[in-house]
matplotlib code that plots the C-alpha trace (Angstrom):
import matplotlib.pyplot as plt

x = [0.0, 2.3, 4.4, 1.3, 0.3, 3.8, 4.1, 0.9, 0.9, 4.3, 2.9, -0.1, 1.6, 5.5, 4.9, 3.8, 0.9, 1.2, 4.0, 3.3, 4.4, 7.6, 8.8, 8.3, 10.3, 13.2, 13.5, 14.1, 17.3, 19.3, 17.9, 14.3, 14.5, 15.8, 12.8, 11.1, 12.2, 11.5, 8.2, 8.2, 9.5, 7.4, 4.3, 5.5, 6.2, 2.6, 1.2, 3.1, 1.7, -1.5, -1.4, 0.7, -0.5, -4.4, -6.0, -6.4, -2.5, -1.0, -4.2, -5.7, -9.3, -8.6, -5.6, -7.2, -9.7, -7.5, -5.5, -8.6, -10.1, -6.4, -5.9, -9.3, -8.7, -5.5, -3.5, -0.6, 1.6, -0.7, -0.8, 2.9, 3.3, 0.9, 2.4, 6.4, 4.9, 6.7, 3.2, 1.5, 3.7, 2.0, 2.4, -0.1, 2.1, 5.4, 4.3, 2.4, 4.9, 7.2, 5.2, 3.9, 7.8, 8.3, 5.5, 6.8, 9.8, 9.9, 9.0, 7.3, 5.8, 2.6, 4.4, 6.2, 4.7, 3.2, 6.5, 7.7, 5.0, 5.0, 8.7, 7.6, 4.8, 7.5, 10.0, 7.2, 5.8, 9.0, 9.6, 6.3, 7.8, 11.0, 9.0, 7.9, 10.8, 11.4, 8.5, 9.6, 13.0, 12.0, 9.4, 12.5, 14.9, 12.4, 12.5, 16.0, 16.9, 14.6, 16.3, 19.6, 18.0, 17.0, 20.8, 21.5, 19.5, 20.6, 24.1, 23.7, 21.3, 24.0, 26.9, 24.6, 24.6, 28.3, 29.3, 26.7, 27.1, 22.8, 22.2, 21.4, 17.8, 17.0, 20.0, 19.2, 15.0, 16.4, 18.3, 15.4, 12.9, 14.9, 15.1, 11.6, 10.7, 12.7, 11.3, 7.9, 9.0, 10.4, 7.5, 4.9, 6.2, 7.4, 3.5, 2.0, 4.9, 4.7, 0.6, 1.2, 3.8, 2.6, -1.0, 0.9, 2.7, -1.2, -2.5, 0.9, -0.8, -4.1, -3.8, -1.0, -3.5, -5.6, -3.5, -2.4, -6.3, -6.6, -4.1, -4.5, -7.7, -6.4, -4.1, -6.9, -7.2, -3.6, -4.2, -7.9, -6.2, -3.6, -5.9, -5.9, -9.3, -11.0, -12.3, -15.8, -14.3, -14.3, -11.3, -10.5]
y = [0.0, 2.6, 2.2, 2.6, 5.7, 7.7, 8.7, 9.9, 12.1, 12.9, 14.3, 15.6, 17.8, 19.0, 18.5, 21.3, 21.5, 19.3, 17.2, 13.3, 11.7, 10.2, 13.7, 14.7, 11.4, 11.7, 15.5, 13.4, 12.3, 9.2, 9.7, 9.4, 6.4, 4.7, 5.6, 4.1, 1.1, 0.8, 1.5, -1.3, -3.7, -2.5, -2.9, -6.4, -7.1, -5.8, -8.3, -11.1, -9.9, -9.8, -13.6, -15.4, -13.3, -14.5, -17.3, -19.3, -19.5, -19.8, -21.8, -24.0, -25.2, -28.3, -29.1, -28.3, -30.4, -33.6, -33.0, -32.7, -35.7, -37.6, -36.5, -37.0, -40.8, -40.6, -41.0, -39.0, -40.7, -39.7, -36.4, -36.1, -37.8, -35.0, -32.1, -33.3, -33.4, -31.0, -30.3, -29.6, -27.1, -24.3, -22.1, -24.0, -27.2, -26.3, -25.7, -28.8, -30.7, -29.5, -30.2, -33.8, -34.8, -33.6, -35.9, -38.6, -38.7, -37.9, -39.2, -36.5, -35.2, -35.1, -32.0, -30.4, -30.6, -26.7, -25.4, -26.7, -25.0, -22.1, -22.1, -22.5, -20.5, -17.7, -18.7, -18.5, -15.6, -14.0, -15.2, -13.6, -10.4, -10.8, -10.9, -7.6, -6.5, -5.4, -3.2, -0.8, -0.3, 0.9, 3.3, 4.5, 4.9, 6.8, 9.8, 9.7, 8.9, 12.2, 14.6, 12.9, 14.4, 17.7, 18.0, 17.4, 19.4, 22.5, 22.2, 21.8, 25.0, 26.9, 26.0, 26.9, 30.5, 30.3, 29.6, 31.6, 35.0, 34.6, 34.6, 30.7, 30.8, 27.7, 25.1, 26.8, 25.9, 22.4, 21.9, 23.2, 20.7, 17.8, 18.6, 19.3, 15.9, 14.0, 14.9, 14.8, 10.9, 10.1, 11.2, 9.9, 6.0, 6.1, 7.3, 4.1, 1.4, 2.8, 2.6, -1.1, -2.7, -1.1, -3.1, -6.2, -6.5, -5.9, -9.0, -11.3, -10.7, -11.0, -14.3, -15.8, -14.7, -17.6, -19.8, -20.5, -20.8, -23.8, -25.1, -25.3, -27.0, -29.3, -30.6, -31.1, -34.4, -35.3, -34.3, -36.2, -39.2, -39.7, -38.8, -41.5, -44.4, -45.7, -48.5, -47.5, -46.4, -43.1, -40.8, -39.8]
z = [0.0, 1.2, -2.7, -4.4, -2.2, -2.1, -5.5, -6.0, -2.5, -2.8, -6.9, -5.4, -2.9, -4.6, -8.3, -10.7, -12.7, -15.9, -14.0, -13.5, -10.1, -12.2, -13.1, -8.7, -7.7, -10.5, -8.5, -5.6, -7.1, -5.9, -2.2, -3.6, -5.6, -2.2, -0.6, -3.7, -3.5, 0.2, -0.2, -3.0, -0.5, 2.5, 0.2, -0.2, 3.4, 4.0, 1.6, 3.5, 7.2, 5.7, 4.4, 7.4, 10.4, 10.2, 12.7, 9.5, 9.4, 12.6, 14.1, 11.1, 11.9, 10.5, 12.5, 16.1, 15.3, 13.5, 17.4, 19.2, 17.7, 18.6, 21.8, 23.0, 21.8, 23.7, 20.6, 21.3, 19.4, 16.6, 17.5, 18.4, 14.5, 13.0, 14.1, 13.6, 9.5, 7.4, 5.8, 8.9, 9.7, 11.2, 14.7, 16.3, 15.0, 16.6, 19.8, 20.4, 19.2, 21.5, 24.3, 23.0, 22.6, 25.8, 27.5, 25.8, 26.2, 30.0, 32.9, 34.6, 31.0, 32.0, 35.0, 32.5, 29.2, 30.0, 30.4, 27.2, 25.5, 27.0, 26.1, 22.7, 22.5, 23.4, 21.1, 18.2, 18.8, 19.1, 15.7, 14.3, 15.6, 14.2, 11.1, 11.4, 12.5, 8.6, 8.3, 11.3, 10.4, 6.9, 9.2, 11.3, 8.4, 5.4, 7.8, 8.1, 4.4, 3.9, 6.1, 4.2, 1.0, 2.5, 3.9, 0.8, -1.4, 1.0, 0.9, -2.9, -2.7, -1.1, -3.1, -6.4, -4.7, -3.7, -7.3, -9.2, -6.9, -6.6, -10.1, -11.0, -9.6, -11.8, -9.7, -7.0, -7.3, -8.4, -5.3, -3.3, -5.0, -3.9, -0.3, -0.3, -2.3, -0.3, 2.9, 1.8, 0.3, 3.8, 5.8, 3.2, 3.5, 7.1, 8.7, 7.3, 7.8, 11.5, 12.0, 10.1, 12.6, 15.4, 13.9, 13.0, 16.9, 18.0, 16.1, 17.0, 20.7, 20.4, 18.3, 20.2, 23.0, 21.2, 20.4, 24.6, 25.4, 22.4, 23.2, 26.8, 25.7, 24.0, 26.6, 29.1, 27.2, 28.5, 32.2, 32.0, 30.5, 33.3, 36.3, 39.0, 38.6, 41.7, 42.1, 40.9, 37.3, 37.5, 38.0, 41.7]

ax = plt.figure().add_subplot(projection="3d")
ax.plot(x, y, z, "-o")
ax.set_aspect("equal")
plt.show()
């Protein structure tokens, strides 16, 4: 969104009448297509969030129930098997199958298996934000790439005056236009990557929020399985 956007406020705002954006952005010089091609990239990163960080992703329907349905049988192996498959491979995946390895393979699994997946848990949803992590450092750095091309726009502003004695208005205008551009560039891609990540961090939250309270139900099948029986048949 925000490459698709920046030209044509960028146009909209700096360039003359008759202009197109393309004539604004090539006053922008070298600093401007940088900023560009960040907002080519950020619009792509976008695109990505958009896909991967949805329920439908990290929490497939179809896999909570396939684990429900194993775990209520007490299949864990089954379940254990489902989620180490490369082509289940999903958030909600890789945290129960760290905690199913874990009850299998210890003892006291059935004590511990929350703190693997809570460990997990953590460790994926510090890797959705590392994801994102893209997005906000092309929101810190279009500001700064701008003030780089107002810097230097001015100092080329200045030594067009220096070397003309005043009299080359049209370097000097030229100069001017590209510190303005460039700023107007920087500011024009960084506001939305910003209002994005910040959006993006927001939904890691609230849907890893979700994930911990399915899968929590989903291990009540594991602490119901290995509840003690009395002698009637029910548990104690």
């Amino acid at each position: 969104m925000t490459s698709l956007f920046t030209p044509y406020i960028v146009a909209t705002a700096a360039a003359p009448e008759g202009a197109s954006w393309w004539d604004t952005i090539v006053q922008g010089g070298t600093v401007g297509f940088i900023i560009l091609v960040l907002s080519i990239v950020a619009l792509v990163l976008v695109l990505i969030h958009f896909v991967q960080i949805r329920r439908q992703s990290l929490l497939p329907p179809g896999q909570l129930e396939e684990l429900d349905l194993r775990l209520t049988d007490g299949n864990v192996d089954g379940a254990a098997a489902y989620c180490l498959d490369p082509g289940n491979d999903s958030f909600l995946t890789r945290i129960m199958a760290a905690g199913l390895l874990r009850y299998q393979r210890s003892a006291f699994g059935v004590f511990e298996i929350k703190s693997a997946v809570e460990e997990a848990g953590d460790e994926q949803t510090a890797r959705l934000y590392r994801a994102t992590d893209g997005l906000g450092l092309i929101g810190t750095i279009a500001p700064l790439l701008g003030l780089l091309g107002t810097v230097i726009g001015m100092v080329g502003a200045f030594d067009s005056v220096a070397h003309s004695a005043g009299s080359d208005s049209e370097a000097l205008a030229g100069n001017i236009s590209l510190a303005l551009v460039t700023t107007l560039m920087g500011l024009t891609l960084a506001i939305p990557c910003v209002a994005l990540f910040t959006y993006f961090r927001n939904r890691i939250d609230a849907l890893a929020a979700d994930g911990a309270r399915e899968i929590e139900r989903l291990l009540i099948h594991l602490e119901s399985s290995t509840a003690p029986v009395s002698e009637e048949g029910g548990t104690a």
